[in-house]
C-alpha positions as CSV (number, residue, x, y, z in Angstrom):
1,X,-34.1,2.3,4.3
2,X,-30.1,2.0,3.9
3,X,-29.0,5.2,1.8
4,X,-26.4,5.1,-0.4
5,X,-26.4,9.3,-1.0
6,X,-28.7,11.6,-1.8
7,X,-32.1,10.4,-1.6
8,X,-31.6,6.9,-3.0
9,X,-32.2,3.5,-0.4
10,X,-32.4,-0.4,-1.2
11,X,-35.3,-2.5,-0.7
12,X,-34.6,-5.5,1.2
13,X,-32.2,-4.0,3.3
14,X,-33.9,-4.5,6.7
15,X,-35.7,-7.3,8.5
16,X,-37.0,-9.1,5.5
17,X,-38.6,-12.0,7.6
18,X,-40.6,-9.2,9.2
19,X,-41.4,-7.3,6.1
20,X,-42.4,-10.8,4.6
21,X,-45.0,-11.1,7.2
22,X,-46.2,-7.6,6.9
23,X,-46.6,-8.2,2.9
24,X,-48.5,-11.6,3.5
25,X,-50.0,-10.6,6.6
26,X,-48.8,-13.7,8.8
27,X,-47.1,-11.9,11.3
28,X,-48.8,-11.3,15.3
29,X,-51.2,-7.8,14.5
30,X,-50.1,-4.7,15.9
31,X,-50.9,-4.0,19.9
32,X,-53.9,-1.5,19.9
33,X,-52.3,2.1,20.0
34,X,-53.4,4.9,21.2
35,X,-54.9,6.6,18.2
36,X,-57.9,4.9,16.3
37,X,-58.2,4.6,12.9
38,X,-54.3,4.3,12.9
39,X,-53.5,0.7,10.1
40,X,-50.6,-0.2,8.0
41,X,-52.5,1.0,5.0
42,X,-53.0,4.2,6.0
43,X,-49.1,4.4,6.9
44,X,-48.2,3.0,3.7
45,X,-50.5,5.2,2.0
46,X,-48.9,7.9,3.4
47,X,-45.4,7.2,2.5
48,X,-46.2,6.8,-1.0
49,X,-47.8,10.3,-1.1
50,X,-45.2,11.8,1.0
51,X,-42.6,10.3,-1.7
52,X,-44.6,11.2,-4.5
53,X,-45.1,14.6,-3.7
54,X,-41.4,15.2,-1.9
55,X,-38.8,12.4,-3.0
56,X,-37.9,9.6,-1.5
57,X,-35.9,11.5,0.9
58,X,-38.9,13.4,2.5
59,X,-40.1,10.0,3.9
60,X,-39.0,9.1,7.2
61,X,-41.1,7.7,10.7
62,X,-41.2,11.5,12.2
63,X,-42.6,12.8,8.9
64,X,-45.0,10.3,8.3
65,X,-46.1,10.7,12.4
66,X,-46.6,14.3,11.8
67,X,-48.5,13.8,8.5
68,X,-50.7,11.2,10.2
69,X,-51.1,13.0,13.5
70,X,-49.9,10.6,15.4
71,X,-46.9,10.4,17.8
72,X,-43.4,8.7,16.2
73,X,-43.6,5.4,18.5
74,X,-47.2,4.4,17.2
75,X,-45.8,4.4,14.0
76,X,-43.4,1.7,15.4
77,X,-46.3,-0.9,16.2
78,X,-47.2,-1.1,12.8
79,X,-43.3,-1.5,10.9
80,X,-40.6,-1.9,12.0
81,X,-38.7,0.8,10.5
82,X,-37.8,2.9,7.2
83,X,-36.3,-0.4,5.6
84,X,-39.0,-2.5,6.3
85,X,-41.6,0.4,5.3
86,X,-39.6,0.8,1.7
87,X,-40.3,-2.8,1.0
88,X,-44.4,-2.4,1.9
89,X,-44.4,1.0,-0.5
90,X,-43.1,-0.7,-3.8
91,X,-45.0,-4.0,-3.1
92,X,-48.1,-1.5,-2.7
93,X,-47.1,0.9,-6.0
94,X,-46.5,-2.3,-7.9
95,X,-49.7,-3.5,-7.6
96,X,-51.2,-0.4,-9.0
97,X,-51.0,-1.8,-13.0
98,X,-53.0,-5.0,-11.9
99,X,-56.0,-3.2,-10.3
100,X,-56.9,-2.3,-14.0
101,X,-54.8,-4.7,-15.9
102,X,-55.9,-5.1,-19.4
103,X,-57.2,-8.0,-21.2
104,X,-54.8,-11.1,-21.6
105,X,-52.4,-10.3,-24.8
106,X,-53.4,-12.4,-27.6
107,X,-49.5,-13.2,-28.4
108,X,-46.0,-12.0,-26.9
109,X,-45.8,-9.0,-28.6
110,X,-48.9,-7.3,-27.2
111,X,-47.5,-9.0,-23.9
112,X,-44.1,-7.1,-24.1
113,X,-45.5,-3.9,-25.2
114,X,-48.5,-4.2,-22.4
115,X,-45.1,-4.8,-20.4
116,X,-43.1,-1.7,-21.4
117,X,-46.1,1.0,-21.4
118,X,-47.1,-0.6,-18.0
119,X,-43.8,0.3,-16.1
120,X,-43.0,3.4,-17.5
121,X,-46.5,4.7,-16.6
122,X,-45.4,3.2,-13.5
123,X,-42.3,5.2,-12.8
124,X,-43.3,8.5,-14.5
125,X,-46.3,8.4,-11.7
126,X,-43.4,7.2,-8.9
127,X,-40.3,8.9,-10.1
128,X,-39.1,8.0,-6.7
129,X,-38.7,4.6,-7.9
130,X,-36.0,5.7,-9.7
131,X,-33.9,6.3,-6.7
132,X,-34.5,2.7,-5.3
133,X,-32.1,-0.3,-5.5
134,X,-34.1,-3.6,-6.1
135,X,-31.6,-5.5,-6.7
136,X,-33.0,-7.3,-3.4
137,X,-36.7,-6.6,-3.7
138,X,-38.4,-8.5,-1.1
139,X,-41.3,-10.5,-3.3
140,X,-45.1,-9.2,-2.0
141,X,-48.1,-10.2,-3.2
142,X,-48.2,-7.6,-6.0
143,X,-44.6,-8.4,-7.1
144,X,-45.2,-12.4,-7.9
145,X,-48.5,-11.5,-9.4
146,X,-46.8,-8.7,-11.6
147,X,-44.4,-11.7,-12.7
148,X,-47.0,-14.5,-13.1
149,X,-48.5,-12.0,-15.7
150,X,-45.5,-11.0,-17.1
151,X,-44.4,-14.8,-17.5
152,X,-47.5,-16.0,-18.9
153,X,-47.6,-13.2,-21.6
154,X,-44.6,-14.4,-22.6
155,X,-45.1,-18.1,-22.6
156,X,-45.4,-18.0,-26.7
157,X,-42.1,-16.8,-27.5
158,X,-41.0,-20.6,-26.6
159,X,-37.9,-19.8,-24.4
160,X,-36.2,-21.2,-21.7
161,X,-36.9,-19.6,-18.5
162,X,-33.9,-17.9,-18.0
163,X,-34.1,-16.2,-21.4
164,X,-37.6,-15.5,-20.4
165,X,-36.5,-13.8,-17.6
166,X,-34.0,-11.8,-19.7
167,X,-36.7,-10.5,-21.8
168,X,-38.5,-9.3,-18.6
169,X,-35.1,-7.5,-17.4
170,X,-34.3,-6.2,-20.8
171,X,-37.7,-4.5,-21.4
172,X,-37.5,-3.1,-17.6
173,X,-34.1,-1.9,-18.2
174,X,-35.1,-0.1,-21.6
175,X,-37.9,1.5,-20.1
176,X,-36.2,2.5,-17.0
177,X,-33.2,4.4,-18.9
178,X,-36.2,6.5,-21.0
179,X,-37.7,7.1,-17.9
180,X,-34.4,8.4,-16.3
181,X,-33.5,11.0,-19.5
182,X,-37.2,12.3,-19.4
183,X,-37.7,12.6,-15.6
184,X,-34.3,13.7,-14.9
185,X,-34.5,16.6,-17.6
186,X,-37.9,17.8,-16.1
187,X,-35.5,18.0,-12.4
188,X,-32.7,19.6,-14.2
189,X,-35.2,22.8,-15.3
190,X,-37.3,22.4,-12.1
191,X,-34.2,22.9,-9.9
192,X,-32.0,25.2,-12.2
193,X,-34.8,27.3,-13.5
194,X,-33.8,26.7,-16.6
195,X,-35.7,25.2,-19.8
196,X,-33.7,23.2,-21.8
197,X,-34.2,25.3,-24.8
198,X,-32.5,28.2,-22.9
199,X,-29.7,25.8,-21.7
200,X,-29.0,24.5,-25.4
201,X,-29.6,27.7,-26.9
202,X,-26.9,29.6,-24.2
203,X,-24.0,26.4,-25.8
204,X,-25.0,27.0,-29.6
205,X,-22.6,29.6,-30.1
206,X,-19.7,27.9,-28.6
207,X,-20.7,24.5,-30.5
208,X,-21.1,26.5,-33.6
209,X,-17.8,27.2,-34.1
210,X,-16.6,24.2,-32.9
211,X,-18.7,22.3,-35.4
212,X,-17.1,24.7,-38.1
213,X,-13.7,23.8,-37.2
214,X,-14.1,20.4,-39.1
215,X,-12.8,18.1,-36.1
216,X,-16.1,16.6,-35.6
217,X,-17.8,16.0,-39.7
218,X,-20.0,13.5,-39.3
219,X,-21.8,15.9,-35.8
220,X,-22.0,18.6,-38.7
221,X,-23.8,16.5,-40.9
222,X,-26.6,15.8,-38.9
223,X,-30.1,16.8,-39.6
224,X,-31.3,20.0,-38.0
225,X,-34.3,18.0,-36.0
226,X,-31.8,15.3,-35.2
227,X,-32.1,16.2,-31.1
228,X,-36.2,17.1,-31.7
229,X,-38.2,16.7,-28.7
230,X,-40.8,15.3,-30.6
231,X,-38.9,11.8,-31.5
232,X,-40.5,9.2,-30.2
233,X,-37.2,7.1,-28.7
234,X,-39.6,5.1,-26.2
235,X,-41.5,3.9,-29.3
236,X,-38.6,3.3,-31.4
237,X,-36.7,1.6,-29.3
238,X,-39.8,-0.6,-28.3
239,X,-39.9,-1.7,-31.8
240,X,-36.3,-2.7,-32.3
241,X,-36.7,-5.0,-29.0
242,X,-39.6,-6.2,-30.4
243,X,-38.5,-7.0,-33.7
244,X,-34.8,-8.6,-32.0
245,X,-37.0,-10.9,-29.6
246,X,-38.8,-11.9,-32.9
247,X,-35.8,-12.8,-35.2
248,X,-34.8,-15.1,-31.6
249,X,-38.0,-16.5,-31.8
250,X,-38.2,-17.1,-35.5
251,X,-34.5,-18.7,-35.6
252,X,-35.3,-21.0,-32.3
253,X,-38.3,-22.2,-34.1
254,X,-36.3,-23.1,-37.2
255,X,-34.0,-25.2,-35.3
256,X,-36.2,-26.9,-33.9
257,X,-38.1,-27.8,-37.5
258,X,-36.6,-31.6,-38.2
């Protein structure tokens, strides 16, 4: 699980022929160990609960030993490793939105939307997928079936499938930057103590004043609710991608008319 600081690490980052085989389950089984009742589920369960409840940074082989009750090198006839393990908990947390996928979309919109609420439900139950680089995620069974859903909601917008796979990345992106603002703010209090009513409230003085200066007239002129809690972005920015990916759609479909 290659760190990059803090508690962050990239997927794919170990032996990825070995995590392959783990995912698919074509590799030589584990030696009997010691312990019975000791599987790869149960480890990978673990991990995820260990990540969920801690950060990512709470999961390594000793911890997971200890939470299993299990010496460290029966852990080791299972995975490899922390890199190789990463790669089996996202497989494994991605496949959680296809145990109780809904029905098939009836066109691309639902599909995008289905898309969009799916992940960040996702993420707001794994914040700890926040702190992972897949830029390199090592395709599971979970992941291609997440795309082979994802690319045959989509098959109505009449792309190409590169742009197809834009759409994917641009919904996941959106969602993952409105997952960031909302999950990081609920760290920000947890760690600091402090809401973040308090911590705007302690700034409005300052910004008072420097509103009143005049330097900054169109930041005066906003609305009082402008900053509300209660506006939906996630919604409204859902609708704008929406409606872009429709004017595509609508102007590649006029092209094409002879």
């Amino acid at each position: 699980m290659t760190s990059s600081g803090g508690d962050t690490a990239t997927t794919g980052s170990g032996d990825i022929v070995r995590s392959l085989e783990l995912l698919w389950g074509t590799g030589e089984p584990p030696s009997r160990g010691p312990r019975r009742g000791l599987t790869l589920e149960r480890i990978v369960t673990a991990a995820v609960a260990l990540a969920d409840a801690e950060g990512l940074g709470a999961v390594s082989m000793r911890r997971l030993s200890a939470e299993l009750g299990v010496g460290t090198m029966s852990l080791y006839r299972y995975v490899p490793g922390k890199a190789e393990l990463l790669d089996l908990m996202l497989d494994r947390v991605q496949g959680e939105p296809l145990e109780d996928a809904p029905p098939k979309p009836c066109d691309w919109r639902e599909g995008v939307e289905m898309m969009a609420r799916g992940h960040l439900a996702l993420v707001r139950s794994h914040p700890w997928l926040l702190k992972v680089n897949q830029s390199r995620t090592v395709l599971g069974p979970s992941a291609l079936r997440g795309l082979e859903l994802s690319l045959e909601a989509l098959r109505g917008m009449g792309l190409s499938d590169p742009e197809t796979i834009s759409v994917i990345i641009a919904v996941q992106s959106f969602v993952t930057g409105i997952a960031r603002m909302e999950i990081e703010a609920a760290e920000a209090a947890k760690e600091t103590g402090v809401s973040d009513e308090e911590f705007w409230g302690r700034q409005a003085p300052i910004l008072t004043r420097a509103l009143e200066t005049g330097r900054f007239p169109l930041m005066a002129q906003l609305a009082d609710d402008t900053f509300s809690s209660d506006f939906d972005h996630f919604g409204f920015g859902l609708r704008a991608l929406v409606d872009g990916f429709e004017a595509l759609v609508t102007r590649r479909r006029d092209e094409e008319q002879p």
